[in-house]
C-alpha positions in Angstrom: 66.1 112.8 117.4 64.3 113.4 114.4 63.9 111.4 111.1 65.8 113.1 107.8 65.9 112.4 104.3 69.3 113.4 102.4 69.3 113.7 99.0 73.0 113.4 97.4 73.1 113.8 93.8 76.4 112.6 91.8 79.1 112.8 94.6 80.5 109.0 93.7 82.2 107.7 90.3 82.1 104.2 90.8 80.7 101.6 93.5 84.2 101.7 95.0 84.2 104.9 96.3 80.3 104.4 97.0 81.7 101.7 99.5 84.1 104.0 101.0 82.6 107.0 102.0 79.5 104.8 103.1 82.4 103.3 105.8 83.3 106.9 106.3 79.9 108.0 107.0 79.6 104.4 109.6 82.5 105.4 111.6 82.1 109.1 111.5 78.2 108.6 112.7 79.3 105.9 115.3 81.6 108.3 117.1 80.7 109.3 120.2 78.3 113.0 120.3 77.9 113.3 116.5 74.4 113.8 116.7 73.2 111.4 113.5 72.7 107.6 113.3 72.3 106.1 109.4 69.3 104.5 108.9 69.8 103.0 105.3 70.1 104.3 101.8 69.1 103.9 98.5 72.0 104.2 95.7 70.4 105.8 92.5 72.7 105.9 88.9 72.7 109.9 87.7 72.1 110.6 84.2 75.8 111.3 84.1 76.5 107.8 85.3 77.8 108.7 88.6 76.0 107.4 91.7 73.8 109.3 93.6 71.7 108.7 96.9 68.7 109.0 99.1 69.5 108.3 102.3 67.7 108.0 105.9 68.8 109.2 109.5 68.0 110.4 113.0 69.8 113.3 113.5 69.7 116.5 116.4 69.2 118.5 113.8 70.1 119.7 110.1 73.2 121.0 111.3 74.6 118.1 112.5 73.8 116.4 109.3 75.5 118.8 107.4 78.7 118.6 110.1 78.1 114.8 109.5 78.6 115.3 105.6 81.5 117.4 105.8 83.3 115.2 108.0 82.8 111.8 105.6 83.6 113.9 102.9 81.0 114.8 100.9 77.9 116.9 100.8 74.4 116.7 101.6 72.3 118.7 98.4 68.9 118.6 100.3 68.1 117.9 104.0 64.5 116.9 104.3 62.5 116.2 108.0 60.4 113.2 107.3 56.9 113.8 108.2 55.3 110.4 108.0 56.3 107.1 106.7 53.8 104.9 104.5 55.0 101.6 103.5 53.0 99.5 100.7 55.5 96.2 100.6 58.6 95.6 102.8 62.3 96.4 99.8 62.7 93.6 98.5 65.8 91.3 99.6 68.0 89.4 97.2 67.6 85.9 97.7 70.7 83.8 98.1 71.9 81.1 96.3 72.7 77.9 97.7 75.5 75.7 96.6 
């Protein structure tokens, strides 16, 4: 398997339908044979104000990204092998709030 970066410009309105094609893309990735396994993402607002992503993921290949997409129902605008990873500070976690 082999690390990609996916870059999906303006393919969501609204956090709602963020949060479900992201469970789309889970339970299409979790099925047995599809090749790809989600790393994590990173939800970007477009200049439009839609929501955009970069996203992470071991995949067989571009292809199967790209059958991945399809299958969750939305694209993939550039498929990127990543090369190297360099990592200054850890992303930062929101801290919870007691009550």
């Amino acid at each position: 398997m082999q690390l990609y970066g996916i870059r999906r410009r303006s393919w969501w309105k609204n956090a709602e339908e963020l949060e479900a094609g992201g469970a789309r893309s889970k339970e299409v990735g979790d099925e047995d044979g599809s090749g790809v396994r989600w790393i994590r993402s990173y939800v970007v607002q477009e200049e439009d104000g839609t929501l955009g992503t970069y996203c992470v993921y071991e995949a067989e290949s571009p292809e199967a990204l790209r059958a991945h997409a399809e299958k969750s129902g939305f694209g993939a605008d550039e498929i990127n092998v990543v090369v190297d990873t360099v990592i200054i500070r850890p992303d930062p976690v929101a801290e919870s709030v007691a009550s």
